[in-house]
TIMI-571218 format. One record per residue: residue number from 1; residue in one letter; x, y, z of N, C-alpha, C in turn. Coordinates in steps of 0.2 Angstrom, whole numbers, plus 2048, in hexadecimal, padded with zeros to 3 digits. Layout:
BEGIN
<atom><num>NUM</num><residu>A</residu><n_px>X</n_px><n_py>Y</n_py><n_pz>Z</n_pz><ca_px>X</ca_px><ca_py>Y</ca_py><ca_pz>Z</ca_pz><c_px>X</c_px><c_py>Y</c_py><c_pz>Z</c_pz></atom>
...
***
This chain:
BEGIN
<atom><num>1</num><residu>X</residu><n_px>63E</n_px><n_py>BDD</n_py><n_pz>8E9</n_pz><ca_px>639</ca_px><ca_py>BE0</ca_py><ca_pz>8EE</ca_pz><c_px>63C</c_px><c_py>BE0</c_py><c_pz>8F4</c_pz></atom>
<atom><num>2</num><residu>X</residu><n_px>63D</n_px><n_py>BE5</n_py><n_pz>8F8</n_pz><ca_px>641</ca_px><ca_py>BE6</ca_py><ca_pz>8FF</ca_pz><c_px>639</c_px><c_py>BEB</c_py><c_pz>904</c_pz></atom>
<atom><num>3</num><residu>X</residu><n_px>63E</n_px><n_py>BE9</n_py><n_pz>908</n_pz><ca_px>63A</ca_px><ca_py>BEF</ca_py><ca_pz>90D</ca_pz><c_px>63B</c_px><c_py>BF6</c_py><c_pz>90B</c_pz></atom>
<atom><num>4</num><residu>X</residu><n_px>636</n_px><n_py>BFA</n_py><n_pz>90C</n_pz><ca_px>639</ca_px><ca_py>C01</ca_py><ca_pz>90A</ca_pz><c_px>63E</c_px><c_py>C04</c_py><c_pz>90C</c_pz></atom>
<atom><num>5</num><residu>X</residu><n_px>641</n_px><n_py>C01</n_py><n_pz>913</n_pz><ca_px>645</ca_px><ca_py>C08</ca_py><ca_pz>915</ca_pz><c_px>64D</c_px><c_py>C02</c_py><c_pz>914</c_pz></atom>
<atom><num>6</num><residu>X</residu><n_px>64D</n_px><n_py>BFC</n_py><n_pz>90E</n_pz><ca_px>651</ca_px><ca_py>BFA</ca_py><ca_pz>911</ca_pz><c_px>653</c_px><c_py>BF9</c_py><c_pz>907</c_pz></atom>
<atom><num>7</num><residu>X</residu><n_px>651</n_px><n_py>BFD</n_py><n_pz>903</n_pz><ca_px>651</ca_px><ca_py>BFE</ca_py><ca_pz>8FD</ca_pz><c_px>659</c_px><c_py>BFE</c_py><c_pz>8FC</c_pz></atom>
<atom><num>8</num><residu>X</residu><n_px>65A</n_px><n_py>C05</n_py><n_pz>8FC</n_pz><ca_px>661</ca_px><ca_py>C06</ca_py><ca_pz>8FA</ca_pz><c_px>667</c_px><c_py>C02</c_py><c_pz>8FE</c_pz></atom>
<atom><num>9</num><residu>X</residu><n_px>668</n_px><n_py>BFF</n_py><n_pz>902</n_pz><ca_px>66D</ca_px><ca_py>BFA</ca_py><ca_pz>905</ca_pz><c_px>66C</c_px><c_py>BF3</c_py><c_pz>900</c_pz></atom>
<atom><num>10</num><residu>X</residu><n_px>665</n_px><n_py>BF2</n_py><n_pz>900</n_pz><ca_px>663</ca_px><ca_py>BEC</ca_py><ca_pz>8FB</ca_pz><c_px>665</c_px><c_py>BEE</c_py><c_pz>8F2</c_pz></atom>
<atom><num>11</num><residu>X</residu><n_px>667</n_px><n_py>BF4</n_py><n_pz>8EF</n_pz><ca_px>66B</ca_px><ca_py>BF3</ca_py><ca_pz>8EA</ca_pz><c_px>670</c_px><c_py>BF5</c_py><c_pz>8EB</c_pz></atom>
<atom><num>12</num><residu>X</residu><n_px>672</n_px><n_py>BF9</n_py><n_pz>8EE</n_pz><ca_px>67B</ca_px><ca_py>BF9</ca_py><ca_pz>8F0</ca_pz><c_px>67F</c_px><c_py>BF0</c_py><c_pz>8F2</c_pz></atom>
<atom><num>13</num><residu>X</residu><n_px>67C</n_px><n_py>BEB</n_py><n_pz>8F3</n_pz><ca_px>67D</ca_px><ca_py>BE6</ca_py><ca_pz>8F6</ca_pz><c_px>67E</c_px><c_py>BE2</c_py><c_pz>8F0</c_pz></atom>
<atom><num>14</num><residu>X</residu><n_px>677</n_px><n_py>BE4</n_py><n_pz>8EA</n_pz><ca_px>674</ca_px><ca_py>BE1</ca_py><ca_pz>8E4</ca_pz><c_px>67C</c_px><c_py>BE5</c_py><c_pz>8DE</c_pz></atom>
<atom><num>15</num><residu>X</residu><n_px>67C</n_px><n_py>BEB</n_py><n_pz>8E0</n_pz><ca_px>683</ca_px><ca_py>BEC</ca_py><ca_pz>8DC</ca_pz><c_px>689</c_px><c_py>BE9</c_py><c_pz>8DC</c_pz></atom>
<atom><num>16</num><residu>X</residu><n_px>689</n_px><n_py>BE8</n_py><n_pz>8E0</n_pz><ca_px>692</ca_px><ca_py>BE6</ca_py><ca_pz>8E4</ca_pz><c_px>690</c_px><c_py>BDE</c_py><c_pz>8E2</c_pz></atom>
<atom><num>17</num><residu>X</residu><n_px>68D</n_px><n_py>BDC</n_py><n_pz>8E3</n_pz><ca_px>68D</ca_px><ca_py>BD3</ca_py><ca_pz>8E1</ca_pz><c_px>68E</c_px><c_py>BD2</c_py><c_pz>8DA</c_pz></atom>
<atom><num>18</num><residu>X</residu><n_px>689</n_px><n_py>BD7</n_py><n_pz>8D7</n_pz><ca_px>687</ca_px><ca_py>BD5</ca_py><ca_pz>8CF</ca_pz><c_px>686</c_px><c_py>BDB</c_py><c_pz>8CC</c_pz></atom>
<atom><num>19</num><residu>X</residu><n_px>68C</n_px><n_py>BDE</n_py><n_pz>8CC</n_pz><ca_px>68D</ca_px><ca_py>BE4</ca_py><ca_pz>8C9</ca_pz><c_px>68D</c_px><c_py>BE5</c_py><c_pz>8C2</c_pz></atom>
<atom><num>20</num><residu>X</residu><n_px>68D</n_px><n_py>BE1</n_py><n_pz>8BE</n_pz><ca_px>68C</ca_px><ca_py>BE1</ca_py><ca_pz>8B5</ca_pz><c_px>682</c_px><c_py>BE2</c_py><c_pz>8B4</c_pz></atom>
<atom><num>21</num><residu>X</residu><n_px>67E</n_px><n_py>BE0</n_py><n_pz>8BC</n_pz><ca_px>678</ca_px><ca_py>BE0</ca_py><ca_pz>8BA</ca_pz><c_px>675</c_px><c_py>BE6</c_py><c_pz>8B9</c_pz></atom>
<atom><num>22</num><residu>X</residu><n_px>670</n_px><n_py>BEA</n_py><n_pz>8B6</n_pz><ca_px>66C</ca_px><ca_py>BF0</ca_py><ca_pz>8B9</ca_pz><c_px>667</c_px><c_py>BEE</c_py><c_pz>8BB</c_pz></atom>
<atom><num>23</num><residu>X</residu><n_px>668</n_px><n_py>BEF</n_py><n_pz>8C3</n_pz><ca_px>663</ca_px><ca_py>BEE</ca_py><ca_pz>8C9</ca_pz><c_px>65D</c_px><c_py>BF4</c_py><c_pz>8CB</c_pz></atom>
<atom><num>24</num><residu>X</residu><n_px>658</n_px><n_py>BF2</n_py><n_pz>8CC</n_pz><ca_px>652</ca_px><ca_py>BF5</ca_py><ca_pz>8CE</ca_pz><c_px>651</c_px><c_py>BF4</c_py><c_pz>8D3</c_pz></atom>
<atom><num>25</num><residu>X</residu><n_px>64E</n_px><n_py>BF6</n_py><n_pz>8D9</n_pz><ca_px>64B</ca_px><ca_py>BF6</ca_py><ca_pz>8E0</ca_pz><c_px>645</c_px><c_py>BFA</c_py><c_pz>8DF</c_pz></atom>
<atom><num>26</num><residu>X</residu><n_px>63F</n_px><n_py>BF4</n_py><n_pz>8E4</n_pz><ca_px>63A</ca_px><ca_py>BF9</ca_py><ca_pz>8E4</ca_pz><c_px>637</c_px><c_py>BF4</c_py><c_pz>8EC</c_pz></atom>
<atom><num>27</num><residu>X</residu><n_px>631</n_px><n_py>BF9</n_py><n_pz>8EC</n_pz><ca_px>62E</ca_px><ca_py>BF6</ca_py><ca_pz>8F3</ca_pz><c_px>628</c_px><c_py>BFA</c_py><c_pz>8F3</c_pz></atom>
<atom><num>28</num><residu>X</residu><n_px>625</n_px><n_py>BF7</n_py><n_pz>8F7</n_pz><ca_px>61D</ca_px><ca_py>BF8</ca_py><ca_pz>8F7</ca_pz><c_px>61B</c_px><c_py>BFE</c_py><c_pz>8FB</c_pz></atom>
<atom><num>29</num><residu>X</residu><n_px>616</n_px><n_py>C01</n_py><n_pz>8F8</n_pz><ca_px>615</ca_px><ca_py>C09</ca_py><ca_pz>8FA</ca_pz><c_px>611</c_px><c_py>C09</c_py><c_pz>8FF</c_pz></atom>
<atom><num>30</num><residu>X</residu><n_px>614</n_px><n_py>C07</n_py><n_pz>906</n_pz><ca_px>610</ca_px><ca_py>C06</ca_py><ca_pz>90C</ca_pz><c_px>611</c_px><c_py>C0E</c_py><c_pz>90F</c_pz></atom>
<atom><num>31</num><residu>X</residu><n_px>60D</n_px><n_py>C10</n_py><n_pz>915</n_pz><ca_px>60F</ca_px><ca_py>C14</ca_py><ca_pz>91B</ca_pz><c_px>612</c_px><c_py>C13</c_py><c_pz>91F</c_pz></atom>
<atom><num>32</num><residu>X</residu><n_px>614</n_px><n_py>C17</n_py><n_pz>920</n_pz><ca_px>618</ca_px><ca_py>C16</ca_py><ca_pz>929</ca_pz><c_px>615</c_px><c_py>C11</c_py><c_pz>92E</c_pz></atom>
<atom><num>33</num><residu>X</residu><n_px>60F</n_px><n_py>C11</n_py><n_pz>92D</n_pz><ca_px>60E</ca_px><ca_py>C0E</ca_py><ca_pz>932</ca_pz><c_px>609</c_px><c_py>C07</c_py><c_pz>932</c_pz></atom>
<atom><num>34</num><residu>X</residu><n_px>60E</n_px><n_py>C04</n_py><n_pz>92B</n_pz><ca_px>60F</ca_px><ca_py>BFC</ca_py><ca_pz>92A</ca_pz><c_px>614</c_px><c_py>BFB</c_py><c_pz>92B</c_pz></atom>
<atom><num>35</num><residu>X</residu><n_px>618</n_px><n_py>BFE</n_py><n_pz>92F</n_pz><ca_px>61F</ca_px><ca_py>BFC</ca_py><ca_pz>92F</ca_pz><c_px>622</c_px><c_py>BFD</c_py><c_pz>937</c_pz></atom>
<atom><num>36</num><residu>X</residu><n_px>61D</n_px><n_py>C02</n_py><n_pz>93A</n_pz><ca_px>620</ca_px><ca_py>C03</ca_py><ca_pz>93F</ca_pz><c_px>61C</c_px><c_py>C02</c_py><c_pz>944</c_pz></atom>
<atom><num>37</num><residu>X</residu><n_px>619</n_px><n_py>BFB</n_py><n_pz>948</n_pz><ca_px>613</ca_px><ca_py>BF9</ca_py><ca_pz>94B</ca_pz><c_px>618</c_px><c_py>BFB</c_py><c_pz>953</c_pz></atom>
<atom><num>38</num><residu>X</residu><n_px>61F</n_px><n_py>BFA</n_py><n_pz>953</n_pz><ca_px>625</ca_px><ca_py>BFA</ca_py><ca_pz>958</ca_pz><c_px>628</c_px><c_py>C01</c_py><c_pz>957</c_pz></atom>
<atom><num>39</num><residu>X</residu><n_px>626</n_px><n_py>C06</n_py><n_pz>958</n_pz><ca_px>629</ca_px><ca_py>C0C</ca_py><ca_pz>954</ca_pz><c_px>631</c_px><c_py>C0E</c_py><c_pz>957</c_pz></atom>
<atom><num>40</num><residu>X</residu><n_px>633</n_px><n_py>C0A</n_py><n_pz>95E</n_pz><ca_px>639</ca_px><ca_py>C08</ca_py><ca_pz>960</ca_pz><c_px>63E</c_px><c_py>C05</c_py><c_pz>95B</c_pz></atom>
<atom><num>41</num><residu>X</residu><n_px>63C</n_px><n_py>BFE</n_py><n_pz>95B</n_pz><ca_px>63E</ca_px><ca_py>BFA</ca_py><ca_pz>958</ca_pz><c_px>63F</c_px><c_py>BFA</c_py><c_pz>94C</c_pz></atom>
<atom><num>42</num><residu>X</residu><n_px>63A</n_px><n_py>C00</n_py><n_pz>94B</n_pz><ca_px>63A</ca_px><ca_py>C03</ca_py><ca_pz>947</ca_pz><c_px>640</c_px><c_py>C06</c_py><c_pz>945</c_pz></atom>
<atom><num>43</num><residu>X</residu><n_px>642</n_px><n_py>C0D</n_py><n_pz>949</n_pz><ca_px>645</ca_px><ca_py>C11</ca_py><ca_pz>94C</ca_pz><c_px>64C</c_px><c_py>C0E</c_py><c_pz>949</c_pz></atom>
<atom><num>44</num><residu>X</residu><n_px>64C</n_px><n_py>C07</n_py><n_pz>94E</n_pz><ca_px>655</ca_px><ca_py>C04</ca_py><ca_pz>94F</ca_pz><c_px>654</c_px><c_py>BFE</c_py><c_pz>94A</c_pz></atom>
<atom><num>45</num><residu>X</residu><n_px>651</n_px><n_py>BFE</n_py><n_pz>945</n_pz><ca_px>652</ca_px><ca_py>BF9</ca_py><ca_pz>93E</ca_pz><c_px>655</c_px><c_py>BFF</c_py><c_pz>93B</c_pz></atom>
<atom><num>46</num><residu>X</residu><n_px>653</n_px><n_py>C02</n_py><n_pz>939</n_pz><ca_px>655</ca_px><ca_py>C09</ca_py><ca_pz>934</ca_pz><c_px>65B</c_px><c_py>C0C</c_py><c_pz>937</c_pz></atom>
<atom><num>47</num><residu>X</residu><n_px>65C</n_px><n_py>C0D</n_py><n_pz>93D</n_pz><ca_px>663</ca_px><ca_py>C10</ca_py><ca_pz>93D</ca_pz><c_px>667</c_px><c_py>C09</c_py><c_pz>93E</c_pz></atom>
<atom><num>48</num><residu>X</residu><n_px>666</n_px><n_py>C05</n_py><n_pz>93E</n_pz><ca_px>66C</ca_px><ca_py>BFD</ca_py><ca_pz>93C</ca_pz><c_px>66D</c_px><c_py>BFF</c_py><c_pz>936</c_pz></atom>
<atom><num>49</num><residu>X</residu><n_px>666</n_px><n_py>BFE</n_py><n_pz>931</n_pz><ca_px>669</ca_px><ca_py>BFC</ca_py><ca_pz>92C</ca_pz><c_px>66E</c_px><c_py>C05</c_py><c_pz>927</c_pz></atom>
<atom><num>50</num><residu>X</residu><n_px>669</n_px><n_py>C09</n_py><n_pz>92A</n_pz><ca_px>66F</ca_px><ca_py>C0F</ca_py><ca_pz>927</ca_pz><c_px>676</c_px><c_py>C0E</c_py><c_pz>928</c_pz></atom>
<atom><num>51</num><residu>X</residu><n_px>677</n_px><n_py>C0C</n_py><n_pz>92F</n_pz><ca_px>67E</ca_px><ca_py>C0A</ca_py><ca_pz>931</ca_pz><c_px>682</c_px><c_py>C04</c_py><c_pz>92C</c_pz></atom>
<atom><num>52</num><residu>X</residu><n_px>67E</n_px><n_py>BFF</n_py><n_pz>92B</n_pz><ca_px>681</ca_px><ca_py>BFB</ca_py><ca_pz>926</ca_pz><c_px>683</c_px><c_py>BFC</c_py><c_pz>921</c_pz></atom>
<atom><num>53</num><residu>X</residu><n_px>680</n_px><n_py>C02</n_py><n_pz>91E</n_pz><ca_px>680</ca_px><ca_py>C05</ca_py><ca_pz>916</ca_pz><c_px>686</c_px><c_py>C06</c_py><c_pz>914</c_pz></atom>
<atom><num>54</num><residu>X</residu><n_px>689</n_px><n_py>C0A</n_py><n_pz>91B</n_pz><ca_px>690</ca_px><ca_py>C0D</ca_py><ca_pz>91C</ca_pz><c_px>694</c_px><c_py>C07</c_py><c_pz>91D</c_pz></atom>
<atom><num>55</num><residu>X</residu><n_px>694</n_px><n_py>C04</n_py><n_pz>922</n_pz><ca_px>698</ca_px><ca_py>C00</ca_py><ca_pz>926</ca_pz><c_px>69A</c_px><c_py>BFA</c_py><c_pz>91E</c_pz></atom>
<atom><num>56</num><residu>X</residu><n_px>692</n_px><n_py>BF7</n_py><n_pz>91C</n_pz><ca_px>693</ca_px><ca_py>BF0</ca_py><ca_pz>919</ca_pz><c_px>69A</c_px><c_py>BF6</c_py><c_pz>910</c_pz></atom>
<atom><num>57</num><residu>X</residu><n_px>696</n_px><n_py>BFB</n_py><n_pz>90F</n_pz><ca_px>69A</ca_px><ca_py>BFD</ca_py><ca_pz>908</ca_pz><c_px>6A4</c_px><c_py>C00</c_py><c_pz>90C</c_pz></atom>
<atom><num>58</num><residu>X</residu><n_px>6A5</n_px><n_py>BFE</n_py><n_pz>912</n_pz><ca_px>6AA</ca_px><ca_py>C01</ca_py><ca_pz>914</ca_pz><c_px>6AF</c_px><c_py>BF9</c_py><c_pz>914</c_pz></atom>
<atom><num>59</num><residu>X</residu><n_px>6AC</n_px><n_py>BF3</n_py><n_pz>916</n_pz><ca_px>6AD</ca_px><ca_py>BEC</ca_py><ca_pz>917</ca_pz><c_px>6AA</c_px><c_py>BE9</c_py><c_pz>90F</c_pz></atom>
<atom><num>60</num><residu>X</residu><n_px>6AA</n_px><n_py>BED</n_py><n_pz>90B</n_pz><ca_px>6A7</ca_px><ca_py>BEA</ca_py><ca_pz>903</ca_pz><c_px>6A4</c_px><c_py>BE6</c_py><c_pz>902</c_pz></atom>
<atom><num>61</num><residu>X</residu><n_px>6A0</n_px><n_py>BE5</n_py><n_pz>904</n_pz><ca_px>699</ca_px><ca_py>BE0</ca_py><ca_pz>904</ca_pz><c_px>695</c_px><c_py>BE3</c_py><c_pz>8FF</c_pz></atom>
<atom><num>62</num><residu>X</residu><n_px>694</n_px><n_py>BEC</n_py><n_pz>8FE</n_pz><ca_px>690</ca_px><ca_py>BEC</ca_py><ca_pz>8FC</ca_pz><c_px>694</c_px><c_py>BF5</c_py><c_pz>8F6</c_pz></atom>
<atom><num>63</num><residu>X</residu><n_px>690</n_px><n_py>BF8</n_py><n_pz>8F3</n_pz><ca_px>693</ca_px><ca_py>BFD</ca_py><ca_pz>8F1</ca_pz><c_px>691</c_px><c_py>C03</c_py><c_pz>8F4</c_pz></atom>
<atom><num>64</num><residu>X</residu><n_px>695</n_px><n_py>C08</n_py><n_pz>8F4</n_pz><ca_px>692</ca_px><ca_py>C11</ca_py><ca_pz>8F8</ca_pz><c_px>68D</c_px><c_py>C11</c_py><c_pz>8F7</c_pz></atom>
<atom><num>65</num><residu>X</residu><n_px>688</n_px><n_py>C13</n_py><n_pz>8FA</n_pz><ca_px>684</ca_px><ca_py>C18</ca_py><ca_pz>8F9</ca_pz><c_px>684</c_px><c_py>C1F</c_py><c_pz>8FD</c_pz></atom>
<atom><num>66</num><residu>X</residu><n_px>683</n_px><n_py>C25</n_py><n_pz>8FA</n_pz><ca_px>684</ca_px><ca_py>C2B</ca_py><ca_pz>8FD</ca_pz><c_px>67F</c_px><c_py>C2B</c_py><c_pz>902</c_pz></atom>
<atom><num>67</num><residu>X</residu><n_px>681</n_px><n_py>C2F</n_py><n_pz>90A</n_pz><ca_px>67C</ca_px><ca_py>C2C</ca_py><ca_pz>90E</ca_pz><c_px>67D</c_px><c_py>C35</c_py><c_pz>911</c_pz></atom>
<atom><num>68</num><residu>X</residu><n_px>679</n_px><n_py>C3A</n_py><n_pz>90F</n_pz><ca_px>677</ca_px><ca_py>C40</ca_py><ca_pz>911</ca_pz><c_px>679</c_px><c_py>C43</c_py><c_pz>917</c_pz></atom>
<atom><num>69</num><residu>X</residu><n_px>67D</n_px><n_py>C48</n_py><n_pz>918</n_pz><ca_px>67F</ca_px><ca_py>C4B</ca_py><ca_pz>920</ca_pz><c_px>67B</c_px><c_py>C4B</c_py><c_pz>925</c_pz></atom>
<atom><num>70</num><residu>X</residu><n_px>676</n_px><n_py>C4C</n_py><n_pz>922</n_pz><ca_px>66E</ca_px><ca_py>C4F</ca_py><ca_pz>927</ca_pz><c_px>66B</c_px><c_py>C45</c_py><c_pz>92C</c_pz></atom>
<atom><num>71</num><residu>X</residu><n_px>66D</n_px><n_py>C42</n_py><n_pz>927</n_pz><ca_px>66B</ca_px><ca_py>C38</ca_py><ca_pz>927</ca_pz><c_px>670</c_px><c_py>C38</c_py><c_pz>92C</c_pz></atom>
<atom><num>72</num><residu>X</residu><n_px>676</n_px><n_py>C39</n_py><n_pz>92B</n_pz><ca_px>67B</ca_px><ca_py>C36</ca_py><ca_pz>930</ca_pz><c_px>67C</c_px><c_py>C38</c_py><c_pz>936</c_pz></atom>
<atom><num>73</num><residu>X</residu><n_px>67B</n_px><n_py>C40</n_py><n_pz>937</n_pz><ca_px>678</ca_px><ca_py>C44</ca_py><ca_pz>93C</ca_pz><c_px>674</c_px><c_py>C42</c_py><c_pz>93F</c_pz></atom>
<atom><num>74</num><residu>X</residu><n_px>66E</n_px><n_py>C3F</n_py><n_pz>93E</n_pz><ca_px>669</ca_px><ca_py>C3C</ca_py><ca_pz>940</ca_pz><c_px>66A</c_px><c_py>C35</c_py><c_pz>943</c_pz></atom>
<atom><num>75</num><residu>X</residu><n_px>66E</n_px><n_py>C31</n_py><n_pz>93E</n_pz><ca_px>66E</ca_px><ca_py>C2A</ca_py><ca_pz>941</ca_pz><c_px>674</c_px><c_py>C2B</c_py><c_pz>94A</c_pz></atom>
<atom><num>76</num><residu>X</residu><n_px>679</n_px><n_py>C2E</n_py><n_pz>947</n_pz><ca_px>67B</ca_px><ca_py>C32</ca_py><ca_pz>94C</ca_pz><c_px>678</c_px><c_py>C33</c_py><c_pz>955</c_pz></atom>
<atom><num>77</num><residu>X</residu><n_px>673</n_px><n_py>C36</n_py><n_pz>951</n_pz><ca_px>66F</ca_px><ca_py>C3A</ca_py><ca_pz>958</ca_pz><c_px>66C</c_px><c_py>C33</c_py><c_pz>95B</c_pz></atom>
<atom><num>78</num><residu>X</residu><n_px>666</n_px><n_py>C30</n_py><n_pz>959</n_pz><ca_px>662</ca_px><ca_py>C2A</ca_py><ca_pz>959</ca_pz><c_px>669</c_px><c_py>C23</c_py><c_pz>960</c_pz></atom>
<atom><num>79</num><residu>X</residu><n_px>66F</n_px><n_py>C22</n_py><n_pz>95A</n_pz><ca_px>673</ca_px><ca_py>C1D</ca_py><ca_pz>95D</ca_pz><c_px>674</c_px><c_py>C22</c_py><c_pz>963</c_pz></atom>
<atom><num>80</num><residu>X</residu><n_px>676</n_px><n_py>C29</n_py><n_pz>965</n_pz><ca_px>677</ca_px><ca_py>C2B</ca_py><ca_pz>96D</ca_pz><c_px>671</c_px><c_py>C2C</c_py><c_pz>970</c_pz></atom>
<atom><num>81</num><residu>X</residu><n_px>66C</n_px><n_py>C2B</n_py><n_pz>96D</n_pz><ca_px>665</ca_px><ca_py>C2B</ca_py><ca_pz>973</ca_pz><c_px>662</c_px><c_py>C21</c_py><c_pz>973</c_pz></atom>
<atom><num>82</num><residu>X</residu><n_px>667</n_px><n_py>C1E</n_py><n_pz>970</n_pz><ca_px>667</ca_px><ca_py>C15</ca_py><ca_pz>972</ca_pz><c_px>664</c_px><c_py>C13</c_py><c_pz>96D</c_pz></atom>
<atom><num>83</num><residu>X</residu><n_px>664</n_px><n_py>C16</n_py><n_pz>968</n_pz><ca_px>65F</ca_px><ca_py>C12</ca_py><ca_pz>963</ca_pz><c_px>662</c_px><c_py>C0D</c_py><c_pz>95E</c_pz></atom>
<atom><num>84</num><residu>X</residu><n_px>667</n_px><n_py>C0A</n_py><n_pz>963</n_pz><ca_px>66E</ca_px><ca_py>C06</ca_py><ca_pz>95D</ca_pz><c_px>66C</c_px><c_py>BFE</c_py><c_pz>960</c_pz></atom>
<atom><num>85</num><residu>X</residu><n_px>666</n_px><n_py>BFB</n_py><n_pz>961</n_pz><ca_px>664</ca_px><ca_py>BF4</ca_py><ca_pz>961</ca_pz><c_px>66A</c_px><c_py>BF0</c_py><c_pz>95B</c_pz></atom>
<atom><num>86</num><residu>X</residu><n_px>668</n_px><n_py>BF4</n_py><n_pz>955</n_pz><ca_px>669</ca_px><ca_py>BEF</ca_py><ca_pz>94F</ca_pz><c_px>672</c_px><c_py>BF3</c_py><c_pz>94C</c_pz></atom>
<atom><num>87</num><residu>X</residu><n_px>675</n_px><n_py>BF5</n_py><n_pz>94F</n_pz><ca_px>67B</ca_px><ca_py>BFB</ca_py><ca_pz>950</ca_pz><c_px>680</c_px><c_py>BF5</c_py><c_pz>94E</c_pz></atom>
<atom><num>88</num><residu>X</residu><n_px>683</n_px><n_py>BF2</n_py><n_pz>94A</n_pz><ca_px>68A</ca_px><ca_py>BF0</ca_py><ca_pz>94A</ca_pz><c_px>68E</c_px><c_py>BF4</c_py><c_pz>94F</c_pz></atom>
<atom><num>89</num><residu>X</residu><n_px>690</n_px><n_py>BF0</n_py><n_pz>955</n_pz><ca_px>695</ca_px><ca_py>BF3</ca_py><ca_pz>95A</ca_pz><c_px>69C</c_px><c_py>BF1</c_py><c_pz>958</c_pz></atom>
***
């Protein structure tokens, strides 16, 4: 069980440790707006952890996961309007 937006890092993480296993991820079908009480602080969890998707599968911690032109474009834009609280610098 993970947060929803932190699913795929949680078995990319789960592959790479224990890759003989076949892993499921699931999380509870809330709305956005269980999630996002700080829609700043919302905002800069999500683009941390995108960035670690990349960053942790580059430093092998965890395995690739494909991460969409249009996502990285985005995370991109977000990090040059400040939104990099949670940003491995």
């Amino acid at each position: 069980m993970a947060k929803p937006y932190m699913t795929r890092r949680a078995l990319a993480t789960a592959r790479r440790q224990w890759s003989e296993v076949a892993w499921t991820v699931s999380a509870p079908e809330l709305g956005f707006d269980a999630f996002a009480r700080d829609e700043r602080q919302f905002v800069e969890l999500m683009v941390g952890d995108l960035q670690r998707m990349v960053v942790y599968a580059e430093r092998g911690f965890q395995v690739p996961m494909p991460v969409p032109a249009a996502a990285w474009a985005a995370y991109e834009e977000l990090v040059r309007l400040g939104y990099d609280r949670h940003v491995i610098k």
